[in-house]
Backbone as numpy.savetxt, mean C-alpha at the origin, in Angstrom:
# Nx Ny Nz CAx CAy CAz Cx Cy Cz
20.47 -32.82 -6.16 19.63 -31.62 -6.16 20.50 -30.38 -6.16
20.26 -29.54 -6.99 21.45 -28.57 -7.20 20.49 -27.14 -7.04
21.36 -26.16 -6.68 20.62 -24.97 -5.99 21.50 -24.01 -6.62
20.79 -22.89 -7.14 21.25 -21.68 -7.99 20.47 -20.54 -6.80
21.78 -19.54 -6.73 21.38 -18.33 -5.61 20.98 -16.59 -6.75
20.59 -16.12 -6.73 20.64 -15.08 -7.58 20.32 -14.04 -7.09
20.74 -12.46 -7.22 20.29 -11.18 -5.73 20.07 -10.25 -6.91
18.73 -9.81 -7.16 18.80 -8.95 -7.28 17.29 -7.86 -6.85
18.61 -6.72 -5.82 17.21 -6.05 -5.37 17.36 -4.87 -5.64
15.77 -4.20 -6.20 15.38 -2.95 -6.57 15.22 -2.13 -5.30
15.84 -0.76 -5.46 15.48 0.28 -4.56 15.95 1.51 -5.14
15.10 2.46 -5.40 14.61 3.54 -5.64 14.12 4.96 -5.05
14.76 5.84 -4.72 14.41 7.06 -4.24 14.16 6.78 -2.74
15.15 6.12 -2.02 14.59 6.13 -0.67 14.78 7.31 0.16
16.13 7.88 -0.46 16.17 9.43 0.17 14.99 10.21 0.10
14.14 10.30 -1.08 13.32 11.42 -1.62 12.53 11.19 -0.68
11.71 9.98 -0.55 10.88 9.42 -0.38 10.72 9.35 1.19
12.31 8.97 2.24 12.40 10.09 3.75 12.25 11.15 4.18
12.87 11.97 2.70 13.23 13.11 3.07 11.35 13.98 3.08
10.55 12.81 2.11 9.20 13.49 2.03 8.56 13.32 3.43
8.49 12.16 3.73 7.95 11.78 5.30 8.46 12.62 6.34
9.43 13.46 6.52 10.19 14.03 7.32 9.65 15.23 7.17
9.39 16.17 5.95 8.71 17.06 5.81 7.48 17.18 5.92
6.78 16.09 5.71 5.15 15.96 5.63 4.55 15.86 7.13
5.90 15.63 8.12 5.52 15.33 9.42 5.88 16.81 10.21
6.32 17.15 9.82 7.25 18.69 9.84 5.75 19.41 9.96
6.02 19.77 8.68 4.25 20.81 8.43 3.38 20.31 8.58
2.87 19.17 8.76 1.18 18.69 9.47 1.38 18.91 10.93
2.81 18.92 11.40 2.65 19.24 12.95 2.42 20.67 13.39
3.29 21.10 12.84 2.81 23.03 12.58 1.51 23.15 12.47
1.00 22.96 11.58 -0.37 23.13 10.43 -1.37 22.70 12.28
-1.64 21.43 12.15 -2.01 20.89 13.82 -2.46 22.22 14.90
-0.96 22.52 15.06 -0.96 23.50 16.10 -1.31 25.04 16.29
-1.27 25.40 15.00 -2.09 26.36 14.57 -3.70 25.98 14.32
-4.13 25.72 13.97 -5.35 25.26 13.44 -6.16 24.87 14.70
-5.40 24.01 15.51 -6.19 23.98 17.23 -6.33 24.96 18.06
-4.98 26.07 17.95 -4.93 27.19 18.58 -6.19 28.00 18.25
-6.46 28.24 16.80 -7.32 29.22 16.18 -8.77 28.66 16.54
-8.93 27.53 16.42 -9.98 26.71 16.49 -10.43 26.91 17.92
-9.64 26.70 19.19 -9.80 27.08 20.83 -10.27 28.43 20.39
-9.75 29.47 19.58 -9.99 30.81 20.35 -11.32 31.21 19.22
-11.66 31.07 18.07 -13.40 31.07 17.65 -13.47 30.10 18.21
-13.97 28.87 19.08 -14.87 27.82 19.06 -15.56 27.42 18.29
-14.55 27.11 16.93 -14.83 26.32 15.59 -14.68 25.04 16.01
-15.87 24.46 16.05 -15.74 22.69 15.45 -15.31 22.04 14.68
-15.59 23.11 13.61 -14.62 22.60 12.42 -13.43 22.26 11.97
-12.39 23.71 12.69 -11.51 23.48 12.86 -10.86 22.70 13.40
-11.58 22.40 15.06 -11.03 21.53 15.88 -11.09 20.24 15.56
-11.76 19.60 15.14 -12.21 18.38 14.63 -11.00 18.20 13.69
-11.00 19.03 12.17 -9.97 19.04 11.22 -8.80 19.09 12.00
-8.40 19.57 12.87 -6.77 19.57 13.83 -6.87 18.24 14.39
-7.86 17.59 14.70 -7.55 16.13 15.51 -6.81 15.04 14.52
-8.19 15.62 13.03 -7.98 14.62 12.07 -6.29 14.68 11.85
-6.00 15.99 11.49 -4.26 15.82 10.98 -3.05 15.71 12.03
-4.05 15.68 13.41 -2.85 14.88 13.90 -3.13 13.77 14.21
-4.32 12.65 13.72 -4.10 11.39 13.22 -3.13 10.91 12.27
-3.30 11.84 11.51 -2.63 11.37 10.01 -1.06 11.99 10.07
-0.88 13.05 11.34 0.80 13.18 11.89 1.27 11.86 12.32
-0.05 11.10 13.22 0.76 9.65 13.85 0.85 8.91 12.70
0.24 8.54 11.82 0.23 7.63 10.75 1.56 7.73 10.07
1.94 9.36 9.62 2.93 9.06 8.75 4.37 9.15 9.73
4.28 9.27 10.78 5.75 8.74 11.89 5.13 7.37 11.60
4.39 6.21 11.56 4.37 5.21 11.16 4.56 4.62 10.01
4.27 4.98 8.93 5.03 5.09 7.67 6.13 5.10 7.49
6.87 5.90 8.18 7.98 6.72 8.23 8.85 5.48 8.89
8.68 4.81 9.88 9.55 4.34 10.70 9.37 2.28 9.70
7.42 2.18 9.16 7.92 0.88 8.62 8.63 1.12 6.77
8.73 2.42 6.48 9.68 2.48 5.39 10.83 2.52 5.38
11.36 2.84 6.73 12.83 2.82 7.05 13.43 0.82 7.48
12.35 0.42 7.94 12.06 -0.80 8.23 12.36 -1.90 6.92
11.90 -1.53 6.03 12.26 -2.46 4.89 14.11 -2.20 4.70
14.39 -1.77 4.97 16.00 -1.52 4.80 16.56 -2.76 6.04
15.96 -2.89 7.01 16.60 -4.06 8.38 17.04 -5.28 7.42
18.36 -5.53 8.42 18.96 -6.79 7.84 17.77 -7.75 8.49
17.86 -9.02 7.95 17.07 -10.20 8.28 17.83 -10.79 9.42
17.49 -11.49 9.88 18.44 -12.08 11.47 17.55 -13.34 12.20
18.34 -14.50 12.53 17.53 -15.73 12.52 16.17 -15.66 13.04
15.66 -14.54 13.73 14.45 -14.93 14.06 13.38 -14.24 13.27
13.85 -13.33 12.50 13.00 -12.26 10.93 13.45 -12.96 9.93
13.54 -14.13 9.48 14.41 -14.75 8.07 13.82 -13.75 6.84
12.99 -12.70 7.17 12.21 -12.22 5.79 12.80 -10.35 6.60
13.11 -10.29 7.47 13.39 -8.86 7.98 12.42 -8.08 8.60
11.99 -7.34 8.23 10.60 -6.92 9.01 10.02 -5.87 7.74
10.82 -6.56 6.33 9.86 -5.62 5.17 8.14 -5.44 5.22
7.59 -7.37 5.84 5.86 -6.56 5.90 5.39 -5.65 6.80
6.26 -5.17 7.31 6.03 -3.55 8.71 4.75 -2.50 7.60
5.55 -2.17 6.42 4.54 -1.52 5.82 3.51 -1.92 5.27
3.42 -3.33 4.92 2.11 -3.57 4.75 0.78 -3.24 6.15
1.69 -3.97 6.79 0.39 -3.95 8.20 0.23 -2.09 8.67
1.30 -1.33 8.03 1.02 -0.01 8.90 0.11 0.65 7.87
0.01 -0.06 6.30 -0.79 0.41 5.19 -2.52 0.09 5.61
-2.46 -1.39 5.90 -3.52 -1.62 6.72 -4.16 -1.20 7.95
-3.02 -0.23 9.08 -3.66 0.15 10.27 -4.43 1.84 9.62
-3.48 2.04 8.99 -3.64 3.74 8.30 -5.34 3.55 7.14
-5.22 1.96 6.83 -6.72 2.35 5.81 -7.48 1.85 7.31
-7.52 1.95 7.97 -8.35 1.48 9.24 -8.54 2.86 10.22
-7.33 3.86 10.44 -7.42 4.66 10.99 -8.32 5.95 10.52
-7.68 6.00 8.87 -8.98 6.79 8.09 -10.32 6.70 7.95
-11.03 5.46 7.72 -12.18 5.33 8.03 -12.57 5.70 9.10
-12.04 5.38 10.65 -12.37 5.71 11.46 -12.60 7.62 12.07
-11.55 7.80 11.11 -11.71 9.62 11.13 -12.74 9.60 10.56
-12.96 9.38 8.84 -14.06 9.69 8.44 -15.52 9.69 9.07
-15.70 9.03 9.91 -16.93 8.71 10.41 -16.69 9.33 11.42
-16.08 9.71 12.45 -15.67 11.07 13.07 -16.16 12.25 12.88
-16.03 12.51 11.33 -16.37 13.81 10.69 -17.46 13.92 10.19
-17.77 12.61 9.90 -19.00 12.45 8.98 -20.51 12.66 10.44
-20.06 12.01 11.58 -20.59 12.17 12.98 -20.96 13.48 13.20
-20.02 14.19 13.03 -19.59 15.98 13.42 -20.48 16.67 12.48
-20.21 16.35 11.28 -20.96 17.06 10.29 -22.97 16.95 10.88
-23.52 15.83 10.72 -24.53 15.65 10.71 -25.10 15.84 12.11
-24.51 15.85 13.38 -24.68 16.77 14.16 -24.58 18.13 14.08
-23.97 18.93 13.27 -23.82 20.46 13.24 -24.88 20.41 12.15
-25.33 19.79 11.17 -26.17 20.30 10.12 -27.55 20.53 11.10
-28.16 19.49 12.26 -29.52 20.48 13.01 -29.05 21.16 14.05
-27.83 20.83 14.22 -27.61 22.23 15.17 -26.07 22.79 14.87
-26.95 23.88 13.86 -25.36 24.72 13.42 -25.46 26.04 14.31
-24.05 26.47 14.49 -23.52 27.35 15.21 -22.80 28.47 14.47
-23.00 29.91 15.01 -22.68 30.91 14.55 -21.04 30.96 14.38
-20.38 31.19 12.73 -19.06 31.17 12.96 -18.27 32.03 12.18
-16.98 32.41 12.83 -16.29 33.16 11.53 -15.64 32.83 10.43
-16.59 32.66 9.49 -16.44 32.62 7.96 -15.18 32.89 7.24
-14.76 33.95 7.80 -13.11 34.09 7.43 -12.30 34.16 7.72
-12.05 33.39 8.88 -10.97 33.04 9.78 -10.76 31.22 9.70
-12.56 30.47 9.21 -12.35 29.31 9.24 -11.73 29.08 7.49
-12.27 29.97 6.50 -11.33 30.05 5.33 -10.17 30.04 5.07
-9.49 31.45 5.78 -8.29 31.54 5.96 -7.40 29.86 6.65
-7.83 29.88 7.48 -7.11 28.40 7.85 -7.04 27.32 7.11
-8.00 26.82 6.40 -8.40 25.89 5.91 -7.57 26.56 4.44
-7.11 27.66 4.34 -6.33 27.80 3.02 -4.97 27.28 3.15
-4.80 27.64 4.02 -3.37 27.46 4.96 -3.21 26.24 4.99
-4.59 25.09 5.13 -4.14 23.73 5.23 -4.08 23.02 3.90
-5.12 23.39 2.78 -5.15 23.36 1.46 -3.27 23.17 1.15
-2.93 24.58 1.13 -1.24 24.51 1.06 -0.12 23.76 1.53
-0.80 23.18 3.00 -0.01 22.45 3.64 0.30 20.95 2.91
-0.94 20.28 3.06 -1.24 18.89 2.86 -1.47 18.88 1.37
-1.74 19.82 0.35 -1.57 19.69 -1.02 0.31 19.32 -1.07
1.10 20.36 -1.05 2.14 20.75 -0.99 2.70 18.92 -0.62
2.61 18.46 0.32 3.11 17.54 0.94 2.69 15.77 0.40
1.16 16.05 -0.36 0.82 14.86 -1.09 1.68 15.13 -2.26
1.70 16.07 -2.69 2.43 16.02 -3.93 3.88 15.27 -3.87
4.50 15.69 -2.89 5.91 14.81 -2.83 6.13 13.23 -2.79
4.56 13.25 -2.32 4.11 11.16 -2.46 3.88 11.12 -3.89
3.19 11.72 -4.69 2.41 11.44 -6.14 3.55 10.58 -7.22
4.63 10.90 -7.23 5.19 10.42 -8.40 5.15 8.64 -7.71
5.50 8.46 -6.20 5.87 6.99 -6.02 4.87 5.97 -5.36
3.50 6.95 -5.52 2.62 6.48 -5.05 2.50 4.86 -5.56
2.07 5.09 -6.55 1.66 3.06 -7.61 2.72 2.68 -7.39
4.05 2.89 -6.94 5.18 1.85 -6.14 5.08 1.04 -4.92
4.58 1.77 -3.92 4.16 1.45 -2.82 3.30 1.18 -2.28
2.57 0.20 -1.85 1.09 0.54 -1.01 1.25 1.32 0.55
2.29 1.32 0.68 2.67 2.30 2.45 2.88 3.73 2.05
3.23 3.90 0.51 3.29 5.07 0.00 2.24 5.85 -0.40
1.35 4.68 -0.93 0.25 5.30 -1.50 -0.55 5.32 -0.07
-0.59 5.07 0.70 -1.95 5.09 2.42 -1.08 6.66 2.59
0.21 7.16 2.69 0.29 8.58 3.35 -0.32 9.41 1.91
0.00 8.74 0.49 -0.65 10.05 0.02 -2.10 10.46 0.03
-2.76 9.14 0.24 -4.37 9.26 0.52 -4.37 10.20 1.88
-4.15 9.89 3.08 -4.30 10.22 4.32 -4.04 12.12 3.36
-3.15 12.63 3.02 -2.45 13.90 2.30 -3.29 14.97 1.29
-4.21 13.52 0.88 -4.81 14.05 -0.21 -6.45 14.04 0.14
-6.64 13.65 0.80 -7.75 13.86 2.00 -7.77 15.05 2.98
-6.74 14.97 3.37 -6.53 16.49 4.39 -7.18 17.64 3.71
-6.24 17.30 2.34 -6.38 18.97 1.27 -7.72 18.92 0.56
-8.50 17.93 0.87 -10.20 17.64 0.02 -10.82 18.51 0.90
-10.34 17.88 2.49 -11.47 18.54 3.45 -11.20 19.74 3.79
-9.92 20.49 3.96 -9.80 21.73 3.90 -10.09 22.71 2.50
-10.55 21.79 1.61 -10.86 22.69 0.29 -12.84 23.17 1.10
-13.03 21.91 1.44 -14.37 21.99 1.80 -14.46 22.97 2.81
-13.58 22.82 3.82 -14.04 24.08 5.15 -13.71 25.09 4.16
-12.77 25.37 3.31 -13.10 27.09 2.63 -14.11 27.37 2.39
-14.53 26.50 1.23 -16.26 26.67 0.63 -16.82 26.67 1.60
-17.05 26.05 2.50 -18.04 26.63 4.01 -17.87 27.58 4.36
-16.62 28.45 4.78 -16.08 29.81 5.08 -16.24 30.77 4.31
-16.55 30.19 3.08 -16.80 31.34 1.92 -18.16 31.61 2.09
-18.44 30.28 1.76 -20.44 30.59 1.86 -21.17 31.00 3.31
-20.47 30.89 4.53 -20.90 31.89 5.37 -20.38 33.08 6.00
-19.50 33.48 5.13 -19.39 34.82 5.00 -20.20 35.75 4.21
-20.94 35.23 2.91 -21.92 35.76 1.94 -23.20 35.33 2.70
-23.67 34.39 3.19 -24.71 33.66 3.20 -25.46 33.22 4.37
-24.57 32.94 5.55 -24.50 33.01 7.07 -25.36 31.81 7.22
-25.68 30.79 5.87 -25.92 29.31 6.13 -24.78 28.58 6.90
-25.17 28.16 8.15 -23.63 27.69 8.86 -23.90 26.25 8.74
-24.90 25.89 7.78 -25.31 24.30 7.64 -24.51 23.77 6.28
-23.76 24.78 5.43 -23.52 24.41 4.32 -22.16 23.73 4.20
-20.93 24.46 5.45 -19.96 23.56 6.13 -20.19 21.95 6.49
-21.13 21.45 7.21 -21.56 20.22 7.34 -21.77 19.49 6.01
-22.36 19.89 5.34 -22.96 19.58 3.93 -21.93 18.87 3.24
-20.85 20.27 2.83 -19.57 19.91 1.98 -18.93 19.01 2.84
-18.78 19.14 4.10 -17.93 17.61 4.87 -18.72 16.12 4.48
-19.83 16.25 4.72 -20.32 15.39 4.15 -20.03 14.79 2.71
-19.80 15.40 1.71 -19.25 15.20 0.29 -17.70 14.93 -0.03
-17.35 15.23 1.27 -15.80 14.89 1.03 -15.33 13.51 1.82
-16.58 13.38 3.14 -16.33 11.67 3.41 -16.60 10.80 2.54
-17.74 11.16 1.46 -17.67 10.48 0.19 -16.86 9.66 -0.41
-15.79 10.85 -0.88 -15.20 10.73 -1.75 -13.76 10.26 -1.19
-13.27 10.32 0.38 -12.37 9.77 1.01 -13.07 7.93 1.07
-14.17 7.77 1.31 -14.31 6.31 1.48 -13.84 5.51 0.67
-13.88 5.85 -0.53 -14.07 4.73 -2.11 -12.76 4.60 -1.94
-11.92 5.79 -1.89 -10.35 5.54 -1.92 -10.00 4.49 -0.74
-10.39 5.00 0.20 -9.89 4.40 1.49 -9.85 2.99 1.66
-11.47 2.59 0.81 -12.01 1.35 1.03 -11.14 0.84 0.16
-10.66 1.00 -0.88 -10.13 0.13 -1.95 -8.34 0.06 -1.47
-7.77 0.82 -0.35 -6.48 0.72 -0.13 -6.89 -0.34 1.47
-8.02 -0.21 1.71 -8.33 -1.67 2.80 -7.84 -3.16 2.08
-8.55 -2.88 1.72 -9.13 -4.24 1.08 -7.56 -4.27 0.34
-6.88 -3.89 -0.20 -5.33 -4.11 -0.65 -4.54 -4.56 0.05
-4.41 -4.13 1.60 -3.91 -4.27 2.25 -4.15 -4.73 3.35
-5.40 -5.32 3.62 -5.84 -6.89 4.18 -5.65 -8.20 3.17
-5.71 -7.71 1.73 -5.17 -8.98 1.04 -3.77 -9.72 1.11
-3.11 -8.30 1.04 -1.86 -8.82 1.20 -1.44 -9.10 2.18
-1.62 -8.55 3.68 -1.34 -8.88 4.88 -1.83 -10.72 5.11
-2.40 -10.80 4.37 -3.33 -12.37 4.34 -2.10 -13.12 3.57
-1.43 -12.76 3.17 -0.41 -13.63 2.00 -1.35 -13.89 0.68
-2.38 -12.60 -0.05 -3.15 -13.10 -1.36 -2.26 -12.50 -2.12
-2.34 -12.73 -3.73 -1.68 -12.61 -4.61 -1.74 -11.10 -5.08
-0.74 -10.14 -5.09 -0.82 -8.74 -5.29 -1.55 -8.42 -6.63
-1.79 -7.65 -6.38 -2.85 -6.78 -7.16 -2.15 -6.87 -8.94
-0.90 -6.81 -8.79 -0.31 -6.68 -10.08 0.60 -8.01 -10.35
0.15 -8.62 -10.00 0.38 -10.12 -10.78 -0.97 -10.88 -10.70
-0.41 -11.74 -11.86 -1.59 -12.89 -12.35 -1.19 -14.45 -12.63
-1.71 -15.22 -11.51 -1.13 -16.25 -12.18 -1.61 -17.29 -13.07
-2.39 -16.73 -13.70 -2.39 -17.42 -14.76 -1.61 -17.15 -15.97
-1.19 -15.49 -16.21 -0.54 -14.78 -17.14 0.66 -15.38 -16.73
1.23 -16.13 -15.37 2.53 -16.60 -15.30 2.81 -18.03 -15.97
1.69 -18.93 -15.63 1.57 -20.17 -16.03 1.69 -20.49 -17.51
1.05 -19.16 -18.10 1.24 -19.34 -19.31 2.31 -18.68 -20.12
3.23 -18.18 -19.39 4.45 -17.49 -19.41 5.56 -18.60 -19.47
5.03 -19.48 -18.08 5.76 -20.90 -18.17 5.86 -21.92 -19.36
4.17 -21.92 -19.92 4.29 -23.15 -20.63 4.88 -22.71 -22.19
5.04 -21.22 -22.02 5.42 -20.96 -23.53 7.16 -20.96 -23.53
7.29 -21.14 -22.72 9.19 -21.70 -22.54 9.21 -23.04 -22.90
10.12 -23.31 -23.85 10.62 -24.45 -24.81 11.13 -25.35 -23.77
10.46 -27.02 -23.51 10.77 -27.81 -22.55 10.45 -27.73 -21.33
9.38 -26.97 -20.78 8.40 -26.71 -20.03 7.35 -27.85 -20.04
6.55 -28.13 -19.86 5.54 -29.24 -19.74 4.53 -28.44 -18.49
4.86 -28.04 -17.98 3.37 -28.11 -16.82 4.36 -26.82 -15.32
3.21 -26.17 -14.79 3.66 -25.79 -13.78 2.32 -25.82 -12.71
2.82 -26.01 -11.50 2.10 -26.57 -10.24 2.16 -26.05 -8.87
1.45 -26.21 -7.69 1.91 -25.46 -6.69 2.50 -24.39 -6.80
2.14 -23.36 -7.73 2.48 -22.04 -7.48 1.69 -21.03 -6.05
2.84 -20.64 -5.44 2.32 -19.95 -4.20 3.14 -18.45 -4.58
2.35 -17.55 -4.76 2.83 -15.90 -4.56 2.22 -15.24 -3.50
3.00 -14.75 -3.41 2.46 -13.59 -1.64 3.74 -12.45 -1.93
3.32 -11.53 -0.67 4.15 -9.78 -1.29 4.76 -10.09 0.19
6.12 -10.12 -0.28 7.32 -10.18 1.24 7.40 -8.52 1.75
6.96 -7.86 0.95 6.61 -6.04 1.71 5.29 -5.21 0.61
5.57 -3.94 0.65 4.85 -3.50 -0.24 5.43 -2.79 -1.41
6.73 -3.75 -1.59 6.96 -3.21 -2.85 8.08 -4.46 -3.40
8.21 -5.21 -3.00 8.66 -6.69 -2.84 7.69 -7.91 -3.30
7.80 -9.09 -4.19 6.89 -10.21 -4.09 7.80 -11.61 -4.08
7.21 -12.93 -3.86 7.65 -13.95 -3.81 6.98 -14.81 -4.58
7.41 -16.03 -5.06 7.14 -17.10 -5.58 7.84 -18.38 -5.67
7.26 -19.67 -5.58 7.44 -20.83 -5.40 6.61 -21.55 -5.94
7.23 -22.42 -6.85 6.40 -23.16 -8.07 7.17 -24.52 -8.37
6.54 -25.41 -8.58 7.18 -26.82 -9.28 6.98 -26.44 -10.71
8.43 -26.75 -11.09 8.10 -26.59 -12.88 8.46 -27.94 -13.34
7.35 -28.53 -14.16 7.64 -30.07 -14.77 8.44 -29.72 -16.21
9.33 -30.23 -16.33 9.94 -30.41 -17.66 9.88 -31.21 -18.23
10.24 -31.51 -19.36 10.01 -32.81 -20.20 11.07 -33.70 -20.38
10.54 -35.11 -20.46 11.64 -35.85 -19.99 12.87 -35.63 -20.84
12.75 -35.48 -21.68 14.19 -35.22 -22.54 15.07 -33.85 -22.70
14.88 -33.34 -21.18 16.00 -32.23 -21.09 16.83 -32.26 -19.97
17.76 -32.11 -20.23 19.46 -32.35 -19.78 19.67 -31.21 -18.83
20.72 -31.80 -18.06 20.96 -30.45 -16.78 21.12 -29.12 -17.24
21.95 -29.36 -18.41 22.28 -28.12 -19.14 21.57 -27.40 -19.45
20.14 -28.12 -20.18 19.34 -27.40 -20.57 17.99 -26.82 -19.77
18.11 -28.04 -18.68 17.04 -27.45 -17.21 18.01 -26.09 -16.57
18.93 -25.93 -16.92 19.47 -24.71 -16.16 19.12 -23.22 -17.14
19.32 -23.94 -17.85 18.92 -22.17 -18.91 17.70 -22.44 -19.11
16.88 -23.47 -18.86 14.97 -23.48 -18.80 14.69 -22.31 -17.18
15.40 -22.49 -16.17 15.11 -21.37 -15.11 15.57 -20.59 -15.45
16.80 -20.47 -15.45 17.45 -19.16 -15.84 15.82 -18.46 -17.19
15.89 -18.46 -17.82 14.94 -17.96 -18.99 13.69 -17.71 -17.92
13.28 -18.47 -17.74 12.17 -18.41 -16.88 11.67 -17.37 -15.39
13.34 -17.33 -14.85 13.11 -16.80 -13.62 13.43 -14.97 -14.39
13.92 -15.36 -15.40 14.13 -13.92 -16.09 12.51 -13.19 -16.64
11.55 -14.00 -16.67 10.27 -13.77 -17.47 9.43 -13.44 -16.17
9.66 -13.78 -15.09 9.20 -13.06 -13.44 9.69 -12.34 -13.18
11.05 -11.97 -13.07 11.14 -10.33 -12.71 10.69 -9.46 -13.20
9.85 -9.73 -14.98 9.52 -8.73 -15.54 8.15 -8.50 -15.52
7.71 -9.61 -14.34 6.30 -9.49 -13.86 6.16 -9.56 -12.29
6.98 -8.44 -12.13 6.80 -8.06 -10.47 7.20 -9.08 -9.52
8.09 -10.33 -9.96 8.59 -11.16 -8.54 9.50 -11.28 -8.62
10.21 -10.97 -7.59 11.66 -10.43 -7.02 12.60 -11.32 -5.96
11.44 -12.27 -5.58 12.12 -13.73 -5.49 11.49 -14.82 -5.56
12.24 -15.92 -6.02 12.24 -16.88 -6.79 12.68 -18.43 -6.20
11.76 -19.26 -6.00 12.54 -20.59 -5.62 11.39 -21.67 -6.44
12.20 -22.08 -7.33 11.70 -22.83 -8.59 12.46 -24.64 -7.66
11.30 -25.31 -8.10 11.39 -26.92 -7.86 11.26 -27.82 -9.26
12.46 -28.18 -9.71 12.04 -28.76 -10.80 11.80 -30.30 -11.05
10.85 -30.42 -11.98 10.26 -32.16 -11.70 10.34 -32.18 -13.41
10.27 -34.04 -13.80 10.79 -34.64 -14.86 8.98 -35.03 -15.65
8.60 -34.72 -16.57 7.26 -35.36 -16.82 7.07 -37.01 -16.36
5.57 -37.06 -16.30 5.36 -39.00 -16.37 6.06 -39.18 -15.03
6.75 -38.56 -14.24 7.35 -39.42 -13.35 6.88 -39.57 -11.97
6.99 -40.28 -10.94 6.38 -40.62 -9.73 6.62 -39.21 -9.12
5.44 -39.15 -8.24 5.60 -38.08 -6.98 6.50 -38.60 -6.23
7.70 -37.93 -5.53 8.52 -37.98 -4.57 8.72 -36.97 -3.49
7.76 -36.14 -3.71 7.66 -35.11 -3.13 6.13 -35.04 -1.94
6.02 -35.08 -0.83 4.70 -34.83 0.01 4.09 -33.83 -0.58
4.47 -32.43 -1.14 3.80 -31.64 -1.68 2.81 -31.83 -2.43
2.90 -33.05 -3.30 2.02 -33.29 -4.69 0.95 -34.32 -4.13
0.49 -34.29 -3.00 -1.22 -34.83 -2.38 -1.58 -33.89 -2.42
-2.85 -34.10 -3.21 -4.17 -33.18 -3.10 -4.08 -31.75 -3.81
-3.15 -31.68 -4.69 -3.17 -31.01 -5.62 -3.67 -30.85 -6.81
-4.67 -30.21 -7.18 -5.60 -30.92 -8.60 -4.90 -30.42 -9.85
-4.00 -29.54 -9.96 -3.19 -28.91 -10.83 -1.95 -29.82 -10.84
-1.82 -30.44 -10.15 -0.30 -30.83 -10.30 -0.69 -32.25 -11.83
0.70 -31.87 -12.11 0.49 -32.86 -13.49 1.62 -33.78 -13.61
2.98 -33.70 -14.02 4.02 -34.25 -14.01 4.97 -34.65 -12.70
5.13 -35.70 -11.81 6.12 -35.57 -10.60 7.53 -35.56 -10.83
7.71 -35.83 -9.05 9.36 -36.35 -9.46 10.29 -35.31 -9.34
10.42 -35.07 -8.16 11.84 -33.82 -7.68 13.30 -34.06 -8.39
13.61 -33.08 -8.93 14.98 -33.09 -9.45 15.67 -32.26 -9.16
15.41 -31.13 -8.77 16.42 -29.60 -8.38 15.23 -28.51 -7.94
16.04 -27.62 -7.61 15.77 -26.59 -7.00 16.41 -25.40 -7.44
15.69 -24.63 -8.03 16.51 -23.30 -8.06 15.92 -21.29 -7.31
16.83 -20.57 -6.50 16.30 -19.94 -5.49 16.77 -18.76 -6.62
15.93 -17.62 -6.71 16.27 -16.48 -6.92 15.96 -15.19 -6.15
16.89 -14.54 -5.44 16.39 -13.48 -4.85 16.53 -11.95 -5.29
């Protein structure tokens, strides 16, 4: 049984990408402390509420922050994988923590819509411009690496949410400064938990899949299988297991049956070719089991497998 080692790992803008979390935690803490201050001295709800929310989303991205630095940890006998899924599970606490704001606000709102309260219109504008700038300014530095990451993409949602709902307290601040409807603030909050859910819900559900070990969003395995069988001396592939070792990382483990009439030589450049046709579909490591067609199971793996087709362990090859 012969074993092939292979390293190759992608990493990309991790400076930018600190240096954004570092800033984004910077000015939402400012932004925070102003915004509560102003909020204590009108006895804006609005405000105050909006200051709780962003210093939820201050703790979130020091959590971000600390499981993106986290994928960098060496592995060590008792992490054999390191502690890269840190950001998955903090992608998952952050689509958990947002909902829970939302309905917070969404709470707040529909209590102030029958009982709204007299407020200053342009002082809750002014702020809420101020936060517009803040949390626009600061999602933007996520936007280019967002579809890289799912820990990347939960701070730019949390970012890009901030700057929805402070677009909304303006338009409330605007319209009761003209209008002195103080129900129309509630209203627009209401339209912006909307439009935070769909996002939110769909970075849940991403990141309970993957925390589950399901197959990432951007692979397919069937598009792999048939990736497999179109390699010359291929015959069949089986027990394929993919799962995401972080959120920007994937794995795979597959029996590949070959056909009986190929030679070591040529089972070695059958993976090699092969493990080359997965990196270019998002898996970044690799431990291939190779089996001979027609031949006996020798392997416990191959009970109760309804896919499995060809047995018979012959090698192993690992790519990382």
């Amino acid at each position: 049984m012969g074993h092939e080692h292979h390293h190759t790992h992608a990493s990309s803008g991790w400076t930018k990408v600190s240096t954004a979390f570092a800033v984004g935690i910077g000015l939402n803490f400012v932004f925070v402390v102003i915004e509560a201050t102003v909020g204590l001295s009108i006895h804006s709800l609005s405000l105050l509420s909006d200051a709780a929310h962003n210093l939820a989303d201050v703790g979130t991205l020091v959590l971000s922050l600390v499981a993106f630095r986290l994928l960098k940890a060496r592995a060590n006998e008792h992490y054999t994988y390191g502690f890269r899924k840190t950001s998955i599970l903090v992608a998952l606490f952050n689509s958990v923590i947002l909902l829970v704001s939302i309905g917070a606000i969404a709470y707040e709102a529909i209590q102030r819509t029958f009982n709204p309260e007299p407020l200053s219109g342009s002082t809750i504008a002014i702020i809420a411009g101020i936060g517009i700038v803040v949390n626009g300014t600061t999602a933007f530095f996520f936007m280019r690496e967002k579809d890289k990451d799912i820990n990347i993409k939960s701070a730019y949602l949390h970012l890009l949410s901030d700057t929805l709902v402070s677009a909304g307290i303006v338009v409330g601040g605007v319209a009761i400064i003209f209008t002195g409807w103080y129900w129309v603030d509630s209203v627009l909050s209401l339209l912006v938990v909307a439009v935070i859910l769909v996002s939110t819900w769909k970075l849940l559900r991403e990141s309970l899949k993957l925390s589950l070990d399901g197959v990432p969003a951007n692979v397919s395995v069937k598009d792999i299988t048939a990736r497999a069988l179109n390699v010359k001396g291929v015959a069949g592939l089986h027990h394929v297991h993919i799962w995401a070792l972080s959120s920007t990382e994937n794995a795979l483990t597959a029996h590949l049956v070959l056909k009986q009439d190929i030679t070591l030589e040529q089972e070695h450049a059958i993976k090699e070719q092969f493990r080359h046709e997965l990196t270019h579909h998002h898996i970044q490591h690799i431990t291939l089991e190779t089996e001979r067609e027609n031949e006996p199971c020798e392997s416990s793996d191959c009970s109760g497998d309804d896919s499995s087709t060809a047995k018979g362990t012959h090698g192993e090859s690992h790519a990382h």
